[in-house]
N, C-alpha and C positions, 0 to 999 in steps of 0.2 A: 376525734373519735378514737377511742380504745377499742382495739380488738385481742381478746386472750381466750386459750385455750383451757377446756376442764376435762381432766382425767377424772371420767367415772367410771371404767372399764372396771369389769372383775365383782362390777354390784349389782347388788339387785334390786327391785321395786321393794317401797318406795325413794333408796336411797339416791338415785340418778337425779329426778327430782328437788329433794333437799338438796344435796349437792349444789344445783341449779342454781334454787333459788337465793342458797346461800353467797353463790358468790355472784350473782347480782346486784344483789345489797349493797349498797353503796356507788354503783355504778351509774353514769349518767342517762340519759336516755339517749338515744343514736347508739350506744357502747353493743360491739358485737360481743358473745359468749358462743365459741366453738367447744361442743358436749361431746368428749369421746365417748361411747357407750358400747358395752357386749351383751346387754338384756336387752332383750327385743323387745319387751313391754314399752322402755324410752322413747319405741317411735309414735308411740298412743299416747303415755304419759306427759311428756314434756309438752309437745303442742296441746294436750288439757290445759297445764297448767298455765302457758301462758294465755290464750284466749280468757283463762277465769282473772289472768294476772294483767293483764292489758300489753303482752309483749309480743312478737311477731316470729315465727320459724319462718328465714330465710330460704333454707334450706335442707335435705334431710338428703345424706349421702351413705350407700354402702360400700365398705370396703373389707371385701373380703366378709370376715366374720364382727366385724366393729360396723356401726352405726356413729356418723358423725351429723349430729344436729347443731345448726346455727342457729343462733336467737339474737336479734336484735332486742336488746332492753327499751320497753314502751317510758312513756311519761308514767312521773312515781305518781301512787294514789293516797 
């Protein structure tokens, strides 16, 4: 299992997102994706997209003024 971290701090919807999904892509399934995020939209958007994407939020942590969302990558479709 791969676990890596994404700097999306500093953007905005629906860039957090792409980001996301981008560096997903190619990753296995079990593979964690830690989302740094400072748009609060992230904590709506990113669990959207993976429920429509088949991936799972582990987790959704605030720190301070960042949102850190875990996503475990689902089986690809």
């Amino acid at each position: 299992m791969t676990r890596v971290q994404l700097d999306a701090r500093r953007l905005l919807c629906p860039l957090p997102v792409i980001r996301t999904q981008e560096r997903v892509e190619g990753m296995a399934a079990g593979d964690v994706v830690e989302v740094l995020c400072t748009d609060p939209g992230a904590r709506h958007d990113i669990p959207a997209w993976c429920r429509v994407n088949g991936h799972q939020v582990i987790d959704i942590e605030e720190r301070g003024d960042e949102l850190v969302i875990t996503v475990q990558v689902g089986e690809a479709t």
